[in-house]
C-alpha positions in Angstrom: -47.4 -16.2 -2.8 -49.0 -19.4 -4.5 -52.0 -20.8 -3.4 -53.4 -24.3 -3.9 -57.2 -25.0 -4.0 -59.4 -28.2 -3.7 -63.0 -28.9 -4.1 -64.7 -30.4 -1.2 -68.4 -31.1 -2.0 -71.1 -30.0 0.1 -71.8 -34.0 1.0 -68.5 -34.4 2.3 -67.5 -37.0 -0.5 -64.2 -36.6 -2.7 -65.3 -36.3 -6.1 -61.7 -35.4 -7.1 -59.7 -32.4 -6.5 -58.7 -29.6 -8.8 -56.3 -27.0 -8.6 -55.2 -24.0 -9.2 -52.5 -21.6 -8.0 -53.1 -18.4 -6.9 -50.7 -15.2 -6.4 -52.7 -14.0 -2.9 -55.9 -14.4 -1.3 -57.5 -11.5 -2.8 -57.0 -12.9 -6.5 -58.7 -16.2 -5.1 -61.5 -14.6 -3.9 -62.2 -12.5 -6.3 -62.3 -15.5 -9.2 -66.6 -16.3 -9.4 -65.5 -19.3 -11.2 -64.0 -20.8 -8.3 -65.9 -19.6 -5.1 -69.3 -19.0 -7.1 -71.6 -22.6 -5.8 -68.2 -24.1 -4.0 -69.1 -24.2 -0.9 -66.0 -26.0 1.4 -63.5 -24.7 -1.3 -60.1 -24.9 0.5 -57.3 -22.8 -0.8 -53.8 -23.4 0.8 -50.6 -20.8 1.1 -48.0 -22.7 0.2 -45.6 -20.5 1.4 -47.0 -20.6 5.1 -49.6 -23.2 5.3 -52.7 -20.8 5.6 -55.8 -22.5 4.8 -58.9 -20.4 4.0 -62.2 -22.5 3.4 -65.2 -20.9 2.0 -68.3 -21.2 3.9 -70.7 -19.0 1.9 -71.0 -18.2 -1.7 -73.9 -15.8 -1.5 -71.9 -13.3 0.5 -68.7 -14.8 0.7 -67.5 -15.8 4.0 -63.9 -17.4 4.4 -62.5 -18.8 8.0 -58.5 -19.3 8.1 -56.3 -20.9 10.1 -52.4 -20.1 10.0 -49.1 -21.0 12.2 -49.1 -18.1 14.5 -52.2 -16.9 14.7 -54.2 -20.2 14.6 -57.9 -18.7 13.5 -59.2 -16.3 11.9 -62.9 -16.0 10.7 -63.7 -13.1 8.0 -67.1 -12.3 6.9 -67.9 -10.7 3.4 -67.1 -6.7 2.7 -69.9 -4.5 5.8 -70.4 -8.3 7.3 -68.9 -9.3 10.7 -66.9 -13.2 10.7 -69.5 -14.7 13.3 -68.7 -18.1 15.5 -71.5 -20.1 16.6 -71.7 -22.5 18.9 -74.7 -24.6 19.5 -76.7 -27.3 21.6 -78.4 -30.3 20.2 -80.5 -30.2 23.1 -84.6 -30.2 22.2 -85.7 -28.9 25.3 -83.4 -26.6 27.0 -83.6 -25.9 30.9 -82.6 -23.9 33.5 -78.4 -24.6 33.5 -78.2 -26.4 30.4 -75.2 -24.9 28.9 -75.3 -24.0 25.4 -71.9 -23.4 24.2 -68.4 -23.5 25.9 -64.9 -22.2 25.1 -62.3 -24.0 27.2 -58.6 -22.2 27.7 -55.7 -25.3 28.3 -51.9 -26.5 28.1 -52.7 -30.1 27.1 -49.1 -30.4 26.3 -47.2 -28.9 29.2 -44.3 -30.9 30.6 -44.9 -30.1 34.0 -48.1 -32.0 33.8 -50.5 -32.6 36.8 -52.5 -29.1 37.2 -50.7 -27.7 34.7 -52.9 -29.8 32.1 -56.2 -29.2 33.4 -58.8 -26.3 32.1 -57.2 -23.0 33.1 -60.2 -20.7 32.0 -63.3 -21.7 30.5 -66.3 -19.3 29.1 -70.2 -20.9 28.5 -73.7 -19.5 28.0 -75.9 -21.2 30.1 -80.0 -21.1 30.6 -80.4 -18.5 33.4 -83.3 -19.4 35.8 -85.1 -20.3 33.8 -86.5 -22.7 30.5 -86.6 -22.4 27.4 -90.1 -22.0 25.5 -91.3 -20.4 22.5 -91.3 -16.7 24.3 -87.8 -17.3 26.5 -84.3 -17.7 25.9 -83.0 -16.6 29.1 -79.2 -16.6 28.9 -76.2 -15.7 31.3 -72.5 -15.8 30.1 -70.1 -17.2 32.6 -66.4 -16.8 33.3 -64.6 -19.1 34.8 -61.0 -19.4 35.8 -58.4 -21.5 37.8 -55.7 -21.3 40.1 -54.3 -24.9 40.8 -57.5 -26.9 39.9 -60.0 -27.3 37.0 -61.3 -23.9 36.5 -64.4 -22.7 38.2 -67.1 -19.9 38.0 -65.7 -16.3 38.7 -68.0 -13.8 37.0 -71.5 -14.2 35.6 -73.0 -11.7 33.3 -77.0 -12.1 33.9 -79.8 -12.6 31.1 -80.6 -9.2 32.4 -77.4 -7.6 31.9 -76.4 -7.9 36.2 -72.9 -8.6 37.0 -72.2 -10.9 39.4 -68.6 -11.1 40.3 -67.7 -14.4 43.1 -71.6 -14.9 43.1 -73.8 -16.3 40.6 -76.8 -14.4 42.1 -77.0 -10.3 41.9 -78.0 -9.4 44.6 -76.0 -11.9 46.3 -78.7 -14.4 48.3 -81.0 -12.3 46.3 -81.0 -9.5 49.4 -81.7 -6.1 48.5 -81.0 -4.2 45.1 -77.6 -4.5 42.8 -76.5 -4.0 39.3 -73.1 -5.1 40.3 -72.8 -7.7 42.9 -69.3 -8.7 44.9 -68.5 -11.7 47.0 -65.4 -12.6 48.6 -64.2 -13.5 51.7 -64.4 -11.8 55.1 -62.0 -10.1 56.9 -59.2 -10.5 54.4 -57.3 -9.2 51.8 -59.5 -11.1 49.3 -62.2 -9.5 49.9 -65.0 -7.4 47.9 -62.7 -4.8 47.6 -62.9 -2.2 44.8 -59.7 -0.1 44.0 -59.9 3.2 41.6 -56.4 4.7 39.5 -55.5 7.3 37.6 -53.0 6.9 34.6 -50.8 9.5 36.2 -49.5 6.9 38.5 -50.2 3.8 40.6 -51.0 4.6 43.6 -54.9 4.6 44.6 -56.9 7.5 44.7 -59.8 6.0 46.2 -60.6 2.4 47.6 -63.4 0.6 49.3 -62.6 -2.1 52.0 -65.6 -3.9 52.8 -63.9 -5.9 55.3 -66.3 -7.4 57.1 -69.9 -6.3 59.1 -68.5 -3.8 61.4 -65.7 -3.0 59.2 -66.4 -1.1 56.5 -64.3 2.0 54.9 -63.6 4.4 51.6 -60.3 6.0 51.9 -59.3 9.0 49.7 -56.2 9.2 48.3 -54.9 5.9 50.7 -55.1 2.6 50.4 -55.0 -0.6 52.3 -52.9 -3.6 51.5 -54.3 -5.9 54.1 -51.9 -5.3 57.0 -51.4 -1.5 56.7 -52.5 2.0 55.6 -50.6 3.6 52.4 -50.2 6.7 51.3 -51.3 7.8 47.5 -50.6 11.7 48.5 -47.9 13.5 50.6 -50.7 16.4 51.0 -53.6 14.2 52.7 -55.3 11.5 53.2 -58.2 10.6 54.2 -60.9 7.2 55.1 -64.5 7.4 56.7 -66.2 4.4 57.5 -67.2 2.2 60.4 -65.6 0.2 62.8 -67.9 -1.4 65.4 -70.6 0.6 66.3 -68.9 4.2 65.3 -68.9 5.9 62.3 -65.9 8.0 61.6 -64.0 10.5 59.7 -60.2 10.3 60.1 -57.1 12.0 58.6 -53.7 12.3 57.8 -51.2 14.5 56.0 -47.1 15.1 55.2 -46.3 11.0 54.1 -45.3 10.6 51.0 -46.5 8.3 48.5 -46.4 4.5 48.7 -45.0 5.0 52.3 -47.6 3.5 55.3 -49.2 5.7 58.1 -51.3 5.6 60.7 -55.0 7.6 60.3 -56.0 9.8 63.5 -59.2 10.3 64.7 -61.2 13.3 63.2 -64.9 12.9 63.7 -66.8 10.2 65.2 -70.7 9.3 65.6 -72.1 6.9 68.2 -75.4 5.0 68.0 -76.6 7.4 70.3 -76.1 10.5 67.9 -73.0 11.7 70.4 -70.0 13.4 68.3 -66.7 13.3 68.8 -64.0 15.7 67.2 -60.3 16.2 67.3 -59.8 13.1 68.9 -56.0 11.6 67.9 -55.9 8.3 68.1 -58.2 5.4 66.7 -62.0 6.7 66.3 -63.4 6.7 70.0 -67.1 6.7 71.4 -67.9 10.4 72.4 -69.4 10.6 76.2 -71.5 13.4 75.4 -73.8 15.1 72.9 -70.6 17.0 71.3 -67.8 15.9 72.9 -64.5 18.0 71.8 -60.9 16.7 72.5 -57.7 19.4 71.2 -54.8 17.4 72.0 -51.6 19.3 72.5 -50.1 19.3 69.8 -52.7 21.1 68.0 -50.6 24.9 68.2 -51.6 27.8 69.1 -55.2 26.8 68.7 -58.6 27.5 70.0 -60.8 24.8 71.1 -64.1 26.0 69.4 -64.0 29.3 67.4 -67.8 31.4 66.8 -68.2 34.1 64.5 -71.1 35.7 64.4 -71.1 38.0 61.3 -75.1 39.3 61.6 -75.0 41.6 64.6 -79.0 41.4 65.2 -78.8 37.5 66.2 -77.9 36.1 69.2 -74.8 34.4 69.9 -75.7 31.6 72.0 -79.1 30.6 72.8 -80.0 28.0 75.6 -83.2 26.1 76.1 -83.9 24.6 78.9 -86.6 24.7 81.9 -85.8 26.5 84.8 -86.2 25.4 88.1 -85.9 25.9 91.8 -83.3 22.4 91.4 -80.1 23.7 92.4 -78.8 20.7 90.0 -80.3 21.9 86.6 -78.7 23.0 83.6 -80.6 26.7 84.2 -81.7 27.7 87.4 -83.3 31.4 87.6 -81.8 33.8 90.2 -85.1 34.0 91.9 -85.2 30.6 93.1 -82.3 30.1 95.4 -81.3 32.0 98.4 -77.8 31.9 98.7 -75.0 32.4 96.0 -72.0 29.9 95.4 -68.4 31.2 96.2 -66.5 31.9 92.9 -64.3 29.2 92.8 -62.2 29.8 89.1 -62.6 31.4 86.0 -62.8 30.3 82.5 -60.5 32.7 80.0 -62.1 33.4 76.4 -60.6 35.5 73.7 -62.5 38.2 72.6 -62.2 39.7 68.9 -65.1 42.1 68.2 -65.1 43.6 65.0 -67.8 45.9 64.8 -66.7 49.5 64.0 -68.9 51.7 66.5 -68.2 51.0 70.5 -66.4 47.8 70.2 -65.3 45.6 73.0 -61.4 45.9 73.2 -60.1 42.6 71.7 -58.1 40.6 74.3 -58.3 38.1 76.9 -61.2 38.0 79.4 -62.4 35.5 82.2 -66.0 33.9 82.9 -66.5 33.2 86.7 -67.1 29.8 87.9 -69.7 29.4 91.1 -70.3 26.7 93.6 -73.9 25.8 93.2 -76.2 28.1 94.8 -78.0 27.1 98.1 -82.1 26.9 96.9 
């Protein structure tokens, strides 16, 4: 392919063009007689209307524009093709931006927003001036939806990324490498979503909804109205919601369908713990508060093995007292019994192999407080 090429002096005057054709770039480039002290050499395909311009003879550097792919800047053989943009400004301060790319469709028929800036990427001063020891910079992002576009993402002079914020930590409030903003309460919120490239589906999200509304999920997802499954096996979420902290879980729906979590584990401000609970996570009413519903099977409620046969199996501390109404009460300090009024059946499974108990059912008594 035939290339032209013109002399353009180095003080911008026209002293005359020369030409000459070439076959391809390469045979233009490597001819010292007509890059060697020429710099602002343009050589045109005239096959495709590529220009390439020289812009450095000592190593030389070429930019290029052609139809299609607009601009291309190519440094010398082991250098990189470097754009730089610069500020006049003498003295630089905090904000002053020093370059800017700006992404529009000037020409778009629709006109209105459709013209204006749709993304837009600077380097600005970052909090600080510039002096002879500082060149604090931050590189921002900026994009638009159906108005000029606006800062998105900042990248700090000290390597912190703020996304929705310009400050990391946001309102400069505890520690952050990676700051999010967004809104509360909604679907546009800080939310952080993870994949795998197996499939689409989520195999971990954290929904910072709002303060008091706060979860990971594993395997599950939330789309801003309901729960979806990632995994048929399980899924699961722990988080907060008001003043309870929760583990919750759910199994047997298949991907991408929606489900309902059930209540698992739950922790009051008070320290209380719930578990087995099935519904939404509840405030347990006592130290450990246990709840099998019934359609846990053929279940106990709480199961003890005690595998060292020189411990004890339950151990209660207390202070005994002559109190009728205290947790322990020693035999010696009340006069009369309580009737037995039920009994409490337990399961028994011993497994030791000399003198066992004979596994099966047996009962506890229940007494009517004792008369002191």
């Amino acid at each position: 392919m035939p290339f032209h090429s013109e002399m353009v002096p180095s003080d911008g005057g026209i002293h005359g063009p020369s030409f000459k054709d070439y076959t391809d770039v390469a045979t233009l480039k490597a001819d010292t007689t007509q890059t060697a002290n020429k710099i602002g050499r343009v050589a045109r395909e005239l096959d495709t209307d590529s220009l390439w311009m020289l812009l450095d003879n000592a190593t030389p550097t070429w930019i290029q524009t052609t139809p299609g792919t607009s601009l291309e800047i190519k440094g010398a053989v082991a250098n990189p093709g470097i754009l730089e943009l610069q500020t006049a400004e003498t003295t630089v301060v905090d904000g002053n931006v020093l370059g800017q790319i700006n992404f529009s469709a000037p020409d778009e028929a629709s006109g209105g927003d459709a013209l204006l800036v749709a993304g837009s990427i600077w380097v600005e001063a970052d909090g600080a001036d510039f002096d002879a020891t500082n060149n604090p910079g931050a590189m921002v992002f900026a994009t638009a939806v159906s108005e000029t576009a606006a800062e998105n993402m900042r990248l700090t002079s000290d390597g912190k990324l703020g996304i929705g914020t310009a400050t990391v930590p946001h309102g400069g409030i505890g520690l952050a490498k990676l700051a999010i903003d967004g809104p509360s309460g909604g679907a546009g919120g800080p939310h952080i979503q993870l994949t795998v490239d197996t499939d689409d589906y989520p195999v971990m999200q954290f929904l910072p909804f709002a303060h008091d509304n706060v979860h990971f999920a594993y395997d599950a997802s939330h789309n801003g109205s309901a729960w979806i499954s990632s995994d048929a096996g399980s899924n699961y979420v722990f988080g907060k919601t008001s003043d309870v902290f929760s583990i919750q879980y759910n199994s047997g729906t298949s991907a991408g369908d929606t489900f309902t979590f059930v209540g698992g584990i739950s922790l009051n401000t008070l320290g209380d713990v719930g578990i087995g609970h099935t519904g939404a996570p509840f405030t347990p009413t006592a130290q450990i508060h246990v709840v099998q519903p019934s359609t846990s099977g053929a279940q106990p409620v709480a199961l003890f093995n005690q595998a060292d046969i020189d411990e004890d199996y339950f151990k209660f501390i207390g202070t005994s007292d002559t109190n009728v109404d205290r947790a322990l009460i020693d035999a010696a300090d009340f006069t009369t019994p309580g009737a037995i009024v039920g009994y409490l059946k337990i399961n028994i499974q011993d497994d030791q192999s000399t003198n066992p108990i004979t596994d099966g059912d047996y009962v506890l008594h229940f007494y009517q407080l004792p008369t002191a």
